[in-house]
C-alpha positions in Angstrom: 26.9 19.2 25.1 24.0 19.4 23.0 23.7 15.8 20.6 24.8 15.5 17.1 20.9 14.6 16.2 18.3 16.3 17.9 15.6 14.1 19.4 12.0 15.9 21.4 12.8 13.3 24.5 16.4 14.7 24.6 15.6 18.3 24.1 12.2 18.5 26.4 14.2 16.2 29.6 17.2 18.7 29.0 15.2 21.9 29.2 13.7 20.5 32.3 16.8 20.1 34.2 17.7 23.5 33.2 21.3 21.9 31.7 20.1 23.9 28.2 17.8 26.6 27.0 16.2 26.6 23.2 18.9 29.7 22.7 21.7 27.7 23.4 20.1 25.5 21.0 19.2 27.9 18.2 22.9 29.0 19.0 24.4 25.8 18.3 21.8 25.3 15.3 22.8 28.8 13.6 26.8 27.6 14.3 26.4 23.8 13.1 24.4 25.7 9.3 27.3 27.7 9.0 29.8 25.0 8.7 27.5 23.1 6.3 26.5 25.9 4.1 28.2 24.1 1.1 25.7 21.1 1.5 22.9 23.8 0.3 20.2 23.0 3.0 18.5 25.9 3.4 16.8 28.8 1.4 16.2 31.1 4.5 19.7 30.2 6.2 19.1 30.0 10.8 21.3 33.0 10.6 18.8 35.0 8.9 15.9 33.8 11.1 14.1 36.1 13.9 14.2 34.1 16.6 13.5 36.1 19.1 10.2 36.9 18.8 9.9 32.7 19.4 11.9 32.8 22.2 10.2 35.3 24.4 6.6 33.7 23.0 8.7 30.7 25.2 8.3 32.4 28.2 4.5 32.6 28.2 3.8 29.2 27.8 3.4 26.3 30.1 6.0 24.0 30.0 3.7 20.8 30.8 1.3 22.1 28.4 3.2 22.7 25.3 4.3 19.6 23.8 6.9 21.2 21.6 8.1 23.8 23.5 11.7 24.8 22.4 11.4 22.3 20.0 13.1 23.4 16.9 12.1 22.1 13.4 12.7 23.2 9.7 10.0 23.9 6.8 10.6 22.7 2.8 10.4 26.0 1.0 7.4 25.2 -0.6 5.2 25.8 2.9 4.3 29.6 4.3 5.7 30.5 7.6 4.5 34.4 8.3 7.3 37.0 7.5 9.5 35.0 5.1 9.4 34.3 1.1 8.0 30.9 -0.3 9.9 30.4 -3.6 9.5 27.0 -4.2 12.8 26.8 -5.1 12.3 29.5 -8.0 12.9 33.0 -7.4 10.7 34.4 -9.8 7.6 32.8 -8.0 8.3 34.1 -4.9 6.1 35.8 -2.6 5.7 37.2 0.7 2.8 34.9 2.7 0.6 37.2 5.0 0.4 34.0 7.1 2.1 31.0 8.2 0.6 27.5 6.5 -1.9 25.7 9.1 0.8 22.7 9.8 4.0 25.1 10.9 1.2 26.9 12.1 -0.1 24.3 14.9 3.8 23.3 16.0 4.4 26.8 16.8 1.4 27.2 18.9 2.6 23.6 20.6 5.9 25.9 21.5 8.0 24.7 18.1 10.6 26.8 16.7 10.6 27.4 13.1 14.9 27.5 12.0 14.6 28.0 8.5 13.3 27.0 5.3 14.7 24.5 3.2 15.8 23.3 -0.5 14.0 21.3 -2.6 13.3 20.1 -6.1 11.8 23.0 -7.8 8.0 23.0 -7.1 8.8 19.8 -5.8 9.3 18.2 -8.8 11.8 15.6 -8.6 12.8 12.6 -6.2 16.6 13.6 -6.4 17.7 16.8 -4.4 19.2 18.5 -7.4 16.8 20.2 -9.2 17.3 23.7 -7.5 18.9 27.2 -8.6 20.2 27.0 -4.8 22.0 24.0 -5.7 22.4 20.4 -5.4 21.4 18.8 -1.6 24.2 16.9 -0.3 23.5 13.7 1.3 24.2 13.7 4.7 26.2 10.5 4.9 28.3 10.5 1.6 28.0 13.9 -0.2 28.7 12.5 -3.7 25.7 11.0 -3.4 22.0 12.3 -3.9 20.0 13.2 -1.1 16.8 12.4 -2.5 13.4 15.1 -3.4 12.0 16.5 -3.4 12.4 17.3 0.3 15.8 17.2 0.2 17.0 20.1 2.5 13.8 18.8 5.3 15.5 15.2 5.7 18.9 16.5 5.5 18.4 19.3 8.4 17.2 16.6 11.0 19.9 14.4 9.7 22.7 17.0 10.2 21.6 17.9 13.8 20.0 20.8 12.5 16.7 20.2 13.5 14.6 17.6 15.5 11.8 17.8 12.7 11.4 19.0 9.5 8.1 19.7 7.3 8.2 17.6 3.7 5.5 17.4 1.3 4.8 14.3 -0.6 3.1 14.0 -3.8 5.1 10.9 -5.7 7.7 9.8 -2.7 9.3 13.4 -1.9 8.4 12.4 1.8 9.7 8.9 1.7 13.1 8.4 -0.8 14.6 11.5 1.5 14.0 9.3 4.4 16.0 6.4 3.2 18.6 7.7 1.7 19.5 10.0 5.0 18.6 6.7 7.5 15.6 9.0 8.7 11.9 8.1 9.5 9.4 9.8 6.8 5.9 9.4 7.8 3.5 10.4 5.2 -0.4 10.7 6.5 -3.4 9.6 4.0 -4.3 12.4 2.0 -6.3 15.2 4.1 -5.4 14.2 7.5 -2.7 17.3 7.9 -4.4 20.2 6.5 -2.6 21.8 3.1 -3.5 25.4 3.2 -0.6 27.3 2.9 1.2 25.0 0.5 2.1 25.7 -3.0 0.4 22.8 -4.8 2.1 20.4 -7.2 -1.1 17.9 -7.4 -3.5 19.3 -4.9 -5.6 16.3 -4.9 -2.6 14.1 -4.0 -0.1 16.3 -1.8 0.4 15.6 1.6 2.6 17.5 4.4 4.7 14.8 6.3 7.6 15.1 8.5 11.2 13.6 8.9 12.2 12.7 12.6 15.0 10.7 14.1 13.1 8.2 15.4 8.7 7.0 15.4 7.9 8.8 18.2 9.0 12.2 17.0 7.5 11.9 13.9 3.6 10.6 15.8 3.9 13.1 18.1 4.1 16.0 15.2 1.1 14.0 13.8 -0.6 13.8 16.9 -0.5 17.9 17.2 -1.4 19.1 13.3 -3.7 16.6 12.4 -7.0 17.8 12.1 -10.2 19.2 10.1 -9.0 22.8 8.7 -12.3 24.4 7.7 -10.3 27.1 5.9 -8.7 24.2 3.4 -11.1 22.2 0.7 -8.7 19.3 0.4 -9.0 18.7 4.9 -10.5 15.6 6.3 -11.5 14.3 9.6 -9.3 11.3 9.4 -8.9 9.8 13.0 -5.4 7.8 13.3 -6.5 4.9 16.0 -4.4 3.4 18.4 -1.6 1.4 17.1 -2.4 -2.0 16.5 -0.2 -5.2 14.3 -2.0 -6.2 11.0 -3.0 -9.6 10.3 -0.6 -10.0 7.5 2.6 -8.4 6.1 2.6 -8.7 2.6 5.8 -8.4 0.2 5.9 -8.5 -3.3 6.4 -11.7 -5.0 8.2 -10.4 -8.0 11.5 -9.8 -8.3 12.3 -6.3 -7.1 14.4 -4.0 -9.9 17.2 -3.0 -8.3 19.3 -0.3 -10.2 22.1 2.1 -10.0 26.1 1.9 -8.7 25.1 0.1 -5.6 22.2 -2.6 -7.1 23.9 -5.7 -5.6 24.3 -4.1 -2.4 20.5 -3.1 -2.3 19.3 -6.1 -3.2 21.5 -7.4 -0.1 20.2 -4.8 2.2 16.5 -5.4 0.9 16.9 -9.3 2.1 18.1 -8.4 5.2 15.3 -6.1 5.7 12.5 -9.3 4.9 14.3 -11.3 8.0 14.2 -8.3 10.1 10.3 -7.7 9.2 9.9 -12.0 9.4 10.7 -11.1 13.2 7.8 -8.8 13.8 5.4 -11.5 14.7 2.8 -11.3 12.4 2.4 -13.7 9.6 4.3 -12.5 6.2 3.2 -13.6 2.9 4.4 -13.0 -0.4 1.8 -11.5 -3.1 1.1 -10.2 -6.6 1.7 -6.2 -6.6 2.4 -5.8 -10.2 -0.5 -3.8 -10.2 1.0 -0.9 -7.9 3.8 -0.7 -11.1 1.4 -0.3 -13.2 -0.4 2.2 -10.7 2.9 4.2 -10.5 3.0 4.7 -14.1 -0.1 7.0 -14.7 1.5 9.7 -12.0 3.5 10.9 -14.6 2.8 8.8 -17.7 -1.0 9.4 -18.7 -3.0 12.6 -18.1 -2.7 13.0 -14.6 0.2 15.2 -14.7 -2.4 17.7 -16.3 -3.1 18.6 -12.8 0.7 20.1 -12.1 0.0 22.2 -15.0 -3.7 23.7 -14.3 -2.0 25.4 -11.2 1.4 26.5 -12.9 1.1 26.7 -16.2 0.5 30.4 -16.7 3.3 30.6 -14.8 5.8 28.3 -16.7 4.4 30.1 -20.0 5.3 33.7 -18.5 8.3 32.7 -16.5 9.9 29.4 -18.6 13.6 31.0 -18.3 13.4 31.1 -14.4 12.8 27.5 -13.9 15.1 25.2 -13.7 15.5 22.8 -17.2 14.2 19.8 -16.4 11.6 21.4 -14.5 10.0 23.1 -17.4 10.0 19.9 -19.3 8.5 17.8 -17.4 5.9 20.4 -16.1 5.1 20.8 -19.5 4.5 17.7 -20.4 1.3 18.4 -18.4 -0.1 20.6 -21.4 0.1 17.7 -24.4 -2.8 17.6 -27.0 -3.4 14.1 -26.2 -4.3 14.3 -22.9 -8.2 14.9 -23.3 -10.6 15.0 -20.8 -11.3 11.3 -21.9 -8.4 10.0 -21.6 -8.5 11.6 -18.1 -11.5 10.3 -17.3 -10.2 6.6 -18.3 -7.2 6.8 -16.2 -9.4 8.1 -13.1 -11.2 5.1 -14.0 -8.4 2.8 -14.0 -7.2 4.1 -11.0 -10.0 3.5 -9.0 -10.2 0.1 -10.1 -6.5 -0.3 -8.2 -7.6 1.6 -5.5 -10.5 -1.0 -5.1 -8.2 -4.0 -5.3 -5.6 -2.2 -3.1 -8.2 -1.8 -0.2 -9.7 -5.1 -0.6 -5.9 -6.6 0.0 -4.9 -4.5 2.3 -8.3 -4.7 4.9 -6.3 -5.5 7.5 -2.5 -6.1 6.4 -0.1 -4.0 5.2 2.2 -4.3 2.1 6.4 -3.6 2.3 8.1 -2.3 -0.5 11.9 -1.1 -0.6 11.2 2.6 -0.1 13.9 2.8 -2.9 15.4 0.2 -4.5 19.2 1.7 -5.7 20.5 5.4 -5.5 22.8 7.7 -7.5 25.9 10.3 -7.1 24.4 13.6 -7.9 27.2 13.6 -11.4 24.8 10.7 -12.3 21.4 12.5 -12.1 23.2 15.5 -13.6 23.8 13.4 -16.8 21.1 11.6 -17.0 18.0 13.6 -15.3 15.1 11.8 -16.3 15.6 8.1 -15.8 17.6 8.4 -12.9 14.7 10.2 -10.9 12.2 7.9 -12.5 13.4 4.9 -10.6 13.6 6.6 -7.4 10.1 6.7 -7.7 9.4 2.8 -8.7 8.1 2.0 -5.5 6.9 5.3 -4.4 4.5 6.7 -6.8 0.9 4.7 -6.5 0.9 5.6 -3.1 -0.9 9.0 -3.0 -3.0 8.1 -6.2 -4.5 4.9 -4.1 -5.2 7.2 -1.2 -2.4 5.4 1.4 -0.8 6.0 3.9 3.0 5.2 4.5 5.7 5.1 6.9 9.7 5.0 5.8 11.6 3.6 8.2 15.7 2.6 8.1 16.1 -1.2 8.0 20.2 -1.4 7.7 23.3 -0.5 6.3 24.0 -1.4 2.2 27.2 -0.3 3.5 29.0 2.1 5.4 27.4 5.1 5.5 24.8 4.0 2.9 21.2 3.3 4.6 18.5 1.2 3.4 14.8 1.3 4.3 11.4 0.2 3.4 8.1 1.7 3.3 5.3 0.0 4.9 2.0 0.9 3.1 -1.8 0.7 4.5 -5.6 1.7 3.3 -6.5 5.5 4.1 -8.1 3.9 7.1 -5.1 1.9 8.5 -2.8 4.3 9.8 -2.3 2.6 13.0 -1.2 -0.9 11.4 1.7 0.5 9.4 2.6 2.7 13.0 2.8 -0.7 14.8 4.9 -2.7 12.4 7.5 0.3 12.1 7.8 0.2 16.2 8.3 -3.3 15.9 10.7 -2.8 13.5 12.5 0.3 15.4 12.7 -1.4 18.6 14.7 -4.6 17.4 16.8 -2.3 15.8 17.8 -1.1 19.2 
């Protein structure tokens, strides 16, 4: 009987003993997508996959050696995999890729099967799961409810049993809010660590591929086989993740954190349960000003540095404007106002870096814990109100790729039933390995 969530250990001890095959698996994934196609995961549905050519590439690779092998995993739309369409959730865009995108590209050679590609907020612009001509992602848990963007179909695959990993991208939160609102872990690297070539760009200099898993390990191990230099992309670093190690302080906001939506009181409830779960972690916790992160998080999309969505799509929105989605258009236009002058640019950039310097010089060698999102909405709310609603999904989420960090979301408990709550932990570009111990911590007395 294969598991309603799909977990590497389960999957690779399994195939071992021989008491499954990654074709019984595929099987059962191509079955389960059927029954769910009303929940509007995928793009390219499992049924209209080619898997075979991945299950006899199976039989010529060493078990032992081939950390993924039969290990399947789904791709957000917005990523190339070799001999299907990337529309970014936009039909008009799309286009045949002559090859796969370096990160889907690495967990096939690790023996990963690729089981479809998946909905998302039109060039994944939104934190909500709705913005998309494919329609509205369902939450997994409650489907009246959001799922959370922009990688909404990614989180709600691994969440649904449909996969045991899924590829996100993460500009503004896309790789985190998913996370939390489908009781997933969302790991997001620092910017340049997972090669982007192959990926339609919202802000080049701030995406980041990241993945959704079941549980830490799944998601380090996916790190531990695409990370790396990719001479091929200008955006790659050589960022080394070091062994995992506690920070000397956990630090949480001191202000009052704005809680909104049906479920606020809940949230709020959820949140302090979360601070006595992370008081148990053994490091010191201390209580700080981060009103400057807020203020961070406003320049993403309130000053000039949404310019940068539209110097890679805008002659596309000005040819095509009818085949994007409404508030798609709008807010990727915004990108093209008058006022938004190379000075002002320059100013913001200038701000920015002035946070980024204060942001390193707290964080050294803590780590900071914000709710990954403080409230949620039924999709009949977003639908009314399209703007605000995703705007406070990203209240906690949005500095994080303009101050070069790096982030883990991991579940923390229940608001109530069948409504998860997480947090993010946050570190430097440097301090991957902090924010990786805390979350174990955190996972393990969760146990």
């Amino acid at each position: 009987m294969i598991p309603e969530k799909l977990t590497i250990e389960w999957l690779r001890e399994n195939y071992k003993k021989g008491t499954v095959t990654p074709r019984e698996v595929v099987e059962e994934i191509v079955t389960r997508a059927k029954e769910l196609k009303e929940m509007n995961i995928f793009i390219v549905e499992p049924e209209n996959m080619d898997f075979e050519q991945y299950l006899s590439n199976l039989g010529e690779m060493d078990f032992d050696e081939k950390p993924l092998w039969g290990i399947p995993f789904a791709i957000k739309d917005n990523i190339d995999l070799k001999g299907y369409p990337t529309t970014a959730a936009c039909p008009a865009y799309g286009y045949e890729p002559k090859e796969s995108a370096t990160v889907p590209e690495r967990l096939i050679k690790a023996g990963a099967i690729p089981i479809g590609k998946t909905n998302l907020d039109q060039f994944a612009t939104g934190l909500v799961g709705t913005r998309s001509p494919y329609g509205e992602v369902h939450n997994s848990m409650r489907e009246e409810l959001i799922s959370g963007g922009s990688s909404a179909g990614s989180a709600v695959a691994v969440a649904k049993g449909l996969a045991a990993l899924a590829l996100g991208t993460d500009t503004a939160g896309s790789g985190r809010v998913p996370a939390a609102l489908n009781n997933l872990v969302g790991f997001k690297p620092t910017v340049g660590a997972w090669p982007l070539r192959g990926v339609v760009p919202a802000c080049a200099s701030l995406d980041c591929v990241t993945v959704f898993a079941n549980n830490l390990e799944d998601a380090l191990e996916t790190d531990r086989i695409v990370r790396g230099f990719d001479e091929a992309d200008q955006w790659s670093k050589e960022v080394i993740r070091k062994e995992s190690k506690l920070p000397e302080v956990i630090y949480i906001p001191k202000q009052p954190i704005d809680f909104y939506g049906p479920f606020a009181r809940q949230y709020e409830a959820a949140w302090k349960e979360s601070i006595a779960l992370i008081e148990q972690c053994g490091v010191p916790v201390e209580y700080v000003d981060t009103s400057f992160y807020q203020e961070a998080a406003l320049l993403l999309y309130g000053g000039p540095c949404v310019a940068e969505r539209w110097s890679d799509l805008g002659s596309f929105v000005m040819e095509h404007g009818e085949d994007l989605f409404p508030v798609t258009k709008t807010i990727l236009e915004s990108g093209n106002r008058p006022d938004y002058t190379a000075e002002y640019l320059y100013q913001t950039l200038h701000k920015l870096t002035g946070y980024r310097h204060r942001s390193n010089l707290l964080l050294k060698n803590s780590i900071l814990v914000f709710p990954t999102c403080a409230g949620t909405y039924s999709r009949e709310e977003v639908r009314k109100n399209p703007i605000e609603t995703n705007s406070d999904m990203g209240k906690y989420t949005n500095h994080c790729n303009l101050l070069d960090m790096c982030a883990i979301a991991v579940p923390t408990a229940f608001a109530e039933e069948n409504l998860p709550f997480g947090v993010t932990l946050f570190g430097t570009a440097a301090n991957e390995h902090l924010i990786c111990a805390v979350a174990d911590r955190i996972e393990k007395s969760r146990l």
